[in-house]
C-alpha positions in Angstrom: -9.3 -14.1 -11.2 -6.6 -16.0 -9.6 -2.5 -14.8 -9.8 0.6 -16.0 -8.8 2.9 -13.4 -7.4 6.6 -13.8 -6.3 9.6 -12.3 -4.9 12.9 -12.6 -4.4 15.4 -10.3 -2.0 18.9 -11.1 -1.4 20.9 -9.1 1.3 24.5 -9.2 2.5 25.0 -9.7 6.5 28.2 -8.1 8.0 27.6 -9.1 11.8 24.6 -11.0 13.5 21.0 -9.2 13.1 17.4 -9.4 12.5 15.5 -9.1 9.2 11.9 -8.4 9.5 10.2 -9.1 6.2 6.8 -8.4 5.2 6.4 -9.7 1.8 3.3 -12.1 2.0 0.1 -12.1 0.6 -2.6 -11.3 3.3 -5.0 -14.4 1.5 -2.1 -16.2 -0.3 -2.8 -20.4 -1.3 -0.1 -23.0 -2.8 2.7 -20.9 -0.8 6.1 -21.4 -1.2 9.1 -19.9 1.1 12.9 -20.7 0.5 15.3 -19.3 3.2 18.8 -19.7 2.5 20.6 -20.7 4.5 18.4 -23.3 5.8 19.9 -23.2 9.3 17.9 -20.1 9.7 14.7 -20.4 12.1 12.3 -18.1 11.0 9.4 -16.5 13.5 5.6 -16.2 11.6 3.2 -13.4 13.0 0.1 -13.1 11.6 -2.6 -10.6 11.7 -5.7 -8.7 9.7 -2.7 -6.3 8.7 0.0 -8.2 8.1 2.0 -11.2 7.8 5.8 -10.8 9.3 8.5 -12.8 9.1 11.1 -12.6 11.4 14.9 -14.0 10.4 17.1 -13.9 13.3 20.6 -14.0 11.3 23.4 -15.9 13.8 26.1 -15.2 11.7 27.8 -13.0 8.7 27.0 -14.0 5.2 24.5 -13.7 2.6 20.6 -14.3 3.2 18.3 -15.0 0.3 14.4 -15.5 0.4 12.5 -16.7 -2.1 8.8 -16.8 -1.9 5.4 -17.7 -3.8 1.2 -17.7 -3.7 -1.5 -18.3 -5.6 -4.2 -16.0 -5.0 -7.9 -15.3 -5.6 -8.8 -12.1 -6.4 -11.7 -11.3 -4.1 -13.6 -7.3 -4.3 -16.7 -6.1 -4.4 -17.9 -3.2 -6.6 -19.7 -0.4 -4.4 -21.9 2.4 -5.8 -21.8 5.2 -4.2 -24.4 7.1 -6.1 -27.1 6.7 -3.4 -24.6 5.6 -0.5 -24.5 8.4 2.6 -21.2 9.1 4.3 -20.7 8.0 7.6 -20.4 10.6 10.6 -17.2 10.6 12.4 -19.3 10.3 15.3 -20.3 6.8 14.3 -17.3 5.4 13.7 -15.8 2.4 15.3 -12.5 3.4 17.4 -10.5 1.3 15.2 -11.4 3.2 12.5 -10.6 6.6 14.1 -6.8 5.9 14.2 -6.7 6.3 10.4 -8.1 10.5 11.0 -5.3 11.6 12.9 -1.7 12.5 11.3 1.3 9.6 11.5 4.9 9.9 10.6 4.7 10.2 6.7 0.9 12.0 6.9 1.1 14.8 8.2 -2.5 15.7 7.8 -2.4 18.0 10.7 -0.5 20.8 8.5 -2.8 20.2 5.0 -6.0 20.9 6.6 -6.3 24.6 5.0 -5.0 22.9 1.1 -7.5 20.4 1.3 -10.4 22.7 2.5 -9.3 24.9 -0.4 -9.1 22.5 -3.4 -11.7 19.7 -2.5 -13.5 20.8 0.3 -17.1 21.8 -1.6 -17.2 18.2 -3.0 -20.5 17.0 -1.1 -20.3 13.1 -2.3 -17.3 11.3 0.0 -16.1 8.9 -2.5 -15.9 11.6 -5.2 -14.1 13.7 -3.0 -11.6 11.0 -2.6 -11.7 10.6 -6.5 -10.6 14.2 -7.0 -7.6 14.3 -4.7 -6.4 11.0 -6.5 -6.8 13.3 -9.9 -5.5 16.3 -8.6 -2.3 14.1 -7.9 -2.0 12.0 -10.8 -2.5 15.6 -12.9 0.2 17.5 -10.5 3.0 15.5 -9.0 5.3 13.6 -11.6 6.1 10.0 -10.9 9.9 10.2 -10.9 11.9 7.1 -9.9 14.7 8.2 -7.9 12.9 11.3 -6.6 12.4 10.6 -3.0 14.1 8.3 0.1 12.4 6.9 2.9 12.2 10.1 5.1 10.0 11.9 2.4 6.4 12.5 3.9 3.2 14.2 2.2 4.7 17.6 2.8 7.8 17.2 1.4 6.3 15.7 -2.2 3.9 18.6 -1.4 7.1 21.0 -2.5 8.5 18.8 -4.6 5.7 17.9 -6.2 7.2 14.1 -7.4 7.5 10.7 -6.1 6.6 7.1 -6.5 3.9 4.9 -5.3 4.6 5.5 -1.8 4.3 9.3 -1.8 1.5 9.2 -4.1 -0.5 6.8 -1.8 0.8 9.3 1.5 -0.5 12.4 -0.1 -3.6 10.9 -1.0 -4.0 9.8 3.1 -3.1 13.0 4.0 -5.6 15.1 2.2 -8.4 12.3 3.2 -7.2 12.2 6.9 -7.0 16.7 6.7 -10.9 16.4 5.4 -11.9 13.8 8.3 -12.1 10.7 6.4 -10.2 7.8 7.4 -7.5 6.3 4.9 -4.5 3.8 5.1 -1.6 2.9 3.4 -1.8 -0.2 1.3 1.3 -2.4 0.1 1.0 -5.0 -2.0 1.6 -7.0 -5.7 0.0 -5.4 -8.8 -0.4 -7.0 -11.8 0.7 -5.6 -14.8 2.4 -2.7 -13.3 5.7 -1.9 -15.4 8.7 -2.7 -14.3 7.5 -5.4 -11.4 7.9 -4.3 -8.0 6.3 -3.8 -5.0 3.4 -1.0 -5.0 1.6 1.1 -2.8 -1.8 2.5 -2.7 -4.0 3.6 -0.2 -7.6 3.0 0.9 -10.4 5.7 2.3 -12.7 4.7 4.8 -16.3 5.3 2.9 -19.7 5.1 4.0 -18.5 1.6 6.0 -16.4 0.4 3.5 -12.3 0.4 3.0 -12.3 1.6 -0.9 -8.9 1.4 -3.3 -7.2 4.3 -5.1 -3.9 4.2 -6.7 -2.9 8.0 -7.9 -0.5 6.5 -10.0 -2.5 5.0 -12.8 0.4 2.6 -12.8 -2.0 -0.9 -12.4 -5.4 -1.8 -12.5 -7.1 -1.4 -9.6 -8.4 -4.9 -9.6 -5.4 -6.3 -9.9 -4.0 -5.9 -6.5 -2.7 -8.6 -4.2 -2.7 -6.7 -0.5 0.3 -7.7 1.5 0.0 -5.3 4.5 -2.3 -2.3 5.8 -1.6 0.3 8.2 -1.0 4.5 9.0 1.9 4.7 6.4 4.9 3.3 5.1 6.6 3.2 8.8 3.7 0.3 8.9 3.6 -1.8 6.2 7.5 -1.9 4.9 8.2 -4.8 3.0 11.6 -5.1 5.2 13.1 -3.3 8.0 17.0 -3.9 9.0 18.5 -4.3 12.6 22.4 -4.5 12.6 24.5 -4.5 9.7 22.5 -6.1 7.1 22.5 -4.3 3.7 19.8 -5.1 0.5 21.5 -6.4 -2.7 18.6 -7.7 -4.9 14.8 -7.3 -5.1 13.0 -9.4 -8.0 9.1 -9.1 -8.1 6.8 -10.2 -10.5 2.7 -10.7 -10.6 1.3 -13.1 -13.4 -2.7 -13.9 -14.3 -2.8 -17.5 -14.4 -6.9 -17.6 -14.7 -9.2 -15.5 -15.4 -9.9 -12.4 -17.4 -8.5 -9.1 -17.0 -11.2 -6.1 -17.4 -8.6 -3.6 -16.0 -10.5 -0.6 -13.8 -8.9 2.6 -12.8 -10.3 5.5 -10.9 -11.7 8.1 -13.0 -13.9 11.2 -12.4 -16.7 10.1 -14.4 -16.9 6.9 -11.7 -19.4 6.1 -8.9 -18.8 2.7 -8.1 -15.0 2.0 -6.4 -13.2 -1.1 -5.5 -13.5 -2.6 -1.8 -11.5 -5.6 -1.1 -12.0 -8.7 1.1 
């Protein structure tokens, strides 16, 4: 399956200052990136994680991006029925940053939760598969709900968010059971309205697998943009001086292929890895 996904973000500049975007597809083709106004000089940093842009803004004004891809969907589909979960022992160290708590997952202080409501689940992945039902079934996905101080705890209590909070609970509870997950930004096709989502991804018997808590999009129909601890890594923008957003427009289209839209469900043994 191939899509095109786009996005559009306007913001208002009162003095000089940096924007920092991260709004591209990790494996994007046929890309196309507008900056207005054109005397700004961007700086391009890539990595396995991410792809930044960095916009040094000289003067006040107002600064628009506009950017496109073509990408090909690329996952395999791993069954876990006879897969054996990897010891923490055997992990490589790059891998053992995503078991200890960050700023948003505070794993640390859901250890005794966890234990309680998933921690006789023998099989990993469907461990993982019950902590993204037991959120989909008990926090509410309310727009508006949360900022961007709220961390796993704090939708804990509340018990609503959005796709962010969803995807750091979901970390938290892996990370508080001693498997590794990250926070996954990203387009999602058919997710309603458009906008930037977030899922996260649990470290299973050697491979990075998808959930989405929300239900919101099909898992196959991700476009990554950035992976990291939490949101504090993967924002699609941070702000330096007085530069304010004014406009965010988002959209993901199938342009070929076939759509055979898979969500995580209890009944499951095979989950999504991508490339």
């Amino acid at each position: 399956m191939e899509y095109k996904v786009s996005s559009q973000l306007m913001y208002n500049a009162e003095e000089p200052g940096t924007l920092v975007l991260n709004i591209r597809a990790l494996q994007g083709d046929n890309e196309s990136l507008v900056i207005e106004p054109g005397t700004i000089t961007y700086l391009d940093y890539r990595s396995d994680m991410d792809r930044l842009l960095v916009l040094p803004v000289v003067e006040p004004g107002e600064v628009s991006i506009s950017y496109s891809s073509v990408v090909k969907s690329q996952f395999d589909f791993i069954d876990f029925s006879g897969l054996s979960p990897q010891p923490v022992s055997e992990l490589n160290p790059a891998i053992l940053l995503y078991l200890h708590p960050s700023r948003y997952c505070q794993s640390d202080k859901l250890t005794r939760m966890a234990s309680r409501l998933f921690g006789k689940i023998d099989n990993e992945f469907e461990k993982v598969l019950a902590i993204t039902e037991w959120i989909y079934q008990h926090v509410e996905y309310l727009s508006g709900s949360t900022n961007g101080e709220t961390t796993a705890c704090d939708t804990i209590v509340q018990m609503a968010g959005v796709c962010r909070d969803f995807a750091h609970l979901g970390i938290a509870f892996c990370r508080a059971l001693d498997i590794p997950a990250r926070y996954c930004s990203g387009y999602a096709f058919d997710l309603s309205p458009q906008d930037f989502h977030a899922c996260f991804e649990a470290y299973l018997s050697g491979y990075w697998i998808m959930f989405d808590a929300t239900k919101l999009a099909p898992l196959n129909g991700f476009v990554r943009i950035a992976m990291g601890r939490d949101a504090a890594d993967t924002a699609v923008c941070n702000l330096f001086g007085k530069i304010y957003g004014s406009s965010i427009v988002v959209n993901s289209e199938l342009i070929s292929g076939t759509m055979d839209p898979v969500f995580n469900t209890m009944n499951s043994s095979v989950g999504i890895s991508y490339r």
